[in-house]
C-alpha positions as a printed NumPy array, in Angstrom:
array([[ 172.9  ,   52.581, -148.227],
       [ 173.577,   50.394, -145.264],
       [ 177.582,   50.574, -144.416],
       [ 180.241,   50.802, -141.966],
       [ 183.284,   52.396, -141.928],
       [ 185.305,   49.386, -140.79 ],
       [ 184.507,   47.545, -143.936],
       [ 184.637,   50.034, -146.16 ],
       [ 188.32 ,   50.983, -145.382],
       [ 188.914,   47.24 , -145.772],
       [ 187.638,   47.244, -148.567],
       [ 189.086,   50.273, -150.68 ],
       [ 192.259,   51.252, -148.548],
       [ 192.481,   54.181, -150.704],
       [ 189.542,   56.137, -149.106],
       [ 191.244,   58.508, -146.118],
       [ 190.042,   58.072, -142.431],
       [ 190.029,   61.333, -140.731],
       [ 192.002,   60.591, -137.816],
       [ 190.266,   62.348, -135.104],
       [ 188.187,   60.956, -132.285],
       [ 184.39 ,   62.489, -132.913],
       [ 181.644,   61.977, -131.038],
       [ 177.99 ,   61.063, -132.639],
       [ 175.045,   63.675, -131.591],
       [ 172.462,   63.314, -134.217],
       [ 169.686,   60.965, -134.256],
       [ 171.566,   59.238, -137.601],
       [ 174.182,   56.882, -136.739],
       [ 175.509,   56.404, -140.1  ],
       [ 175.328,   59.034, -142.825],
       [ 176.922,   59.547, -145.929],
       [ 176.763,   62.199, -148.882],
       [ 178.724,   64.683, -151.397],
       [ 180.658,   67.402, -148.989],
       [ 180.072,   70.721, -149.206],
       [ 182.989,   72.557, -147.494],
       [ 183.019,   75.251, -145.167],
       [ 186.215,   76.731, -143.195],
       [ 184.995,   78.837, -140.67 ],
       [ 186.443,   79.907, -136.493],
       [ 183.779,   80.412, -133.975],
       [ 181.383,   81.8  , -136.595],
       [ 178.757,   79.717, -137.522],
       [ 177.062,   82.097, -140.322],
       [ 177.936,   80.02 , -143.011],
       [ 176.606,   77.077, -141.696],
       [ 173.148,   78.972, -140.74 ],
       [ 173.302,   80.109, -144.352],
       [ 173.345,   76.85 , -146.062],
       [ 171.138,   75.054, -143.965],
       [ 168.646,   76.722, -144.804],
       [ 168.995,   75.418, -148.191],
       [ 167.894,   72.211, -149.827],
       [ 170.977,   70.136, -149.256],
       [ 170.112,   67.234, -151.602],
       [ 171.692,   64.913, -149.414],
       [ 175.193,   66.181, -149.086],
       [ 177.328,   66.428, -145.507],
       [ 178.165,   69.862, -144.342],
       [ 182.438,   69.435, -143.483],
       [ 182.664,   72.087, -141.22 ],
       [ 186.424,   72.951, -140.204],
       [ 186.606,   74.89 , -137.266],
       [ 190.053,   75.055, -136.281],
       [ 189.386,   72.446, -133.642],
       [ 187.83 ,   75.001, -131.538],
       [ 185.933,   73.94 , -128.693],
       [ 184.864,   77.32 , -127.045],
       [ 181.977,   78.184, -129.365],
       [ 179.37 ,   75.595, -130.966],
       [ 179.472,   75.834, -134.634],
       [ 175.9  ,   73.842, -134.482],
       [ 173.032,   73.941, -132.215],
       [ 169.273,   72.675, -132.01 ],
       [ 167.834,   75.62 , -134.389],
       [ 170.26 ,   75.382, -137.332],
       [ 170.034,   71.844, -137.171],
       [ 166.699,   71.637, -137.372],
       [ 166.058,   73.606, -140.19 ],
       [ 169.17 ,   71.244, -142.083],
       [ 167.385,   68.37 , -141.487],
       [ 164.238,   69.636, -142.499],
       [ 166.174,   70.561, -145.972],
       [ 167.822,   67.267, -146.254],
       [ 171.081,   67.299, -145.585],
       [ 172.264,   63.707, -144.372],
       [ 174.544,   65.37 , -142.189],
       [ 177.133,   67.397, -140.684],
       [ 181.052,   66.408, -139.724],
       [ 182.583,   69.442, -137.699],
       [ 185.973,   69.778, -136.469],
       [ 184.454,   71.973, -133.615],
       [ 182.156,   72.148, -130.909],
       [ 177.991,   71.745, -131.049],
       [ 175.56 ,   72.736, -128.185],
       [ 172.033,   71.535, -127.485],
       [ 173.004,   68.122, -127.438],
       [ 169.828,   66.329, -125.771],
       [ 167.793,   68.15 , -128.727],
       [ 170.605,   66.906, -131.544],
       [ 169.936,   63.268, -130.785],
       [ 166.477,   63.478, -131.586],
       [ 166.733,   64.774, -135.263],
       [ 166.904,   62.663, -138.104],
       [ 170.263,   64.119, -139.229],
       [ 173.935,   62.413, -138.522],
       [ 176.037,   64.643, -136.495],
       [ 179.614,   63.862, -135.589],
       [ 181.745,   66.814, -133.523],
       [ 184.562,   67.345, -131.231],
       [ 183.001,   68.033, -128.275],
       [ 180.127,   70.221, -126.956],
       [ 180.554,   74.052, -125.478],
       [ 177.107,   75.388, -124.537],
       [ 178.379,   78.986, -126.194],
       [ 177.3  ,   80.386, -129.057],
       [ 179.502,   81.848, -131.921],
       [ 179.341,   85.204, -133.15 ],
       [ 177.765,   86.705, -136.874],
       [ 179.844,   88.159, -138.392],
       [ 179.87 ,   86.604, -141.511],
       [ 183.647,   85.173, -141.548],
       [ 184.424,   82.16 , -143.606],
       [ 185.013,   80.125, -146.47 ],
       [ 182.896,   77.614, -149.12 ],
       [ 183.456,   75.252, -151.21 ],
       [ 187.525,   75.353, -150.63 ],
       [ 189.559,   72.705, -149.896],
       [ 190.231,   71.685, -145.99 ],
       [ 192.591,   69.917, -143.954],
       [ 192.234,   68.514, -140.697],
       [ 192.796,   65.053, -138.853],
       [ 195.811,   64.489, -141.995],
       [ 192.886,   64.635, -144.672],
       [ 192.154,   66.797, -147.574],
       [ 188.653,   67.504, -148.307],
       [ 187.014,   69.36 , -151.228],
       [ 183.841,   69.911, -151.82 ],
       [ 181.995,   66.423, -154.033],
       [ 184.267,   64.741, -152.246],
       [ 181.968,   61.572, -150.701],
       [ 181.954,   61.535, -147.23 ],
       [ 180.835,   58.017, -145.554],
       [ 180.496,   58.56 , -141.788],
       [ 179.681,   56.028, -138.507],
       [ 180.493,   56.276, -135.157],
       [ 183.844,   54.4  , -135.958],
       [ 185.047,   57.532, -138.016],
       [ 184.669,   59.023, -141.396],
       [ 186.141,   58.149, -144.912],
       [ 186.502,   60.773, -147.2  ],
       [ 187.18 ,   59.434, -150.751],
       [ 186.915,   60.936, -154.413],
       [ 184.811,   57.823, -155.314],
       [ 181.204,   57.12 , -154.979],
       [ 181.667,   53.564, -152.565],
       [ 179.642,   50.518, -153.064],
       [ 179.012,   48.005, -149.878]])
């Protein structure tokens, strides 16, 4: 689905715009998908975990607190997502590897970058509704993402 976030907000006002300032890293500039939900600080196992998976298109939301000390995503785990089709991932967090990221064919939009990895030890949520940047977001929520920002909306959107 070709799109972009500008005029799909026009369009249906009632989709939410996560209002935080991301930065693009993957190799997808515009990405969109069901969520899957994860709430995790500076502990990425969940996100290893369900990368490895087949993820049938969906976005992995990733709420990190906002923390930019650790990298919630890095070249490996990213990798292997792509490679199990997930369009893509939106963290409220940090990623590392960034020159590798851009290369993938998986849409990646962060915080920032720390080149530190996160601990194991298997902290965090699924499928539970998040909050950041004013927006709730539940997993099946539809996630429609550009380097302009990201909609979250309960509705599939047409262009």
């Amino acid at each position: 689905m070709q799109f972009n976030t500008p005029d799909l907000s026009d369009q249906y006002p009632d989709a939410m715009a996560i209002e935080l300032q991301f930065r693009s890293f993957g190799g997808v500039s515009s990405f969109t998908g069901p969520a899957l939900t994860i709430k995790c600080h500076e502990d990425n196992s969940l996100v290893k975990e369900y990368s490895r998976e087949n993820g049938c298109g969906r976005v992995m939301v990733v709420d990190g607190g906002g923390s930019l000390r650790k990298a919630l995503l890095g070249d490996k785990i990213a990798a292997e997502a792509a490679s199990n089709d997930w369009a893509g991932f939106v963290i409220n967090g940090a990623v590392r590897d960034v020159e590798i990221l851009s290369d993938l064919n998986l849409g990646i939009l962060a915080l920032g970058v720390s080149p530190i990895r996160t601990e194991k030890r298997g902290v965090g949520e699924k499928d539970i509704c998040i909050k950041f940047g004013g927006v709730l977001i539940s997993s099946g929520n539809y996630i429609y993402a550009d380097r302009n920002g990201v909609l979250v909306s309960e509705l599939v959107l047409s262009n």
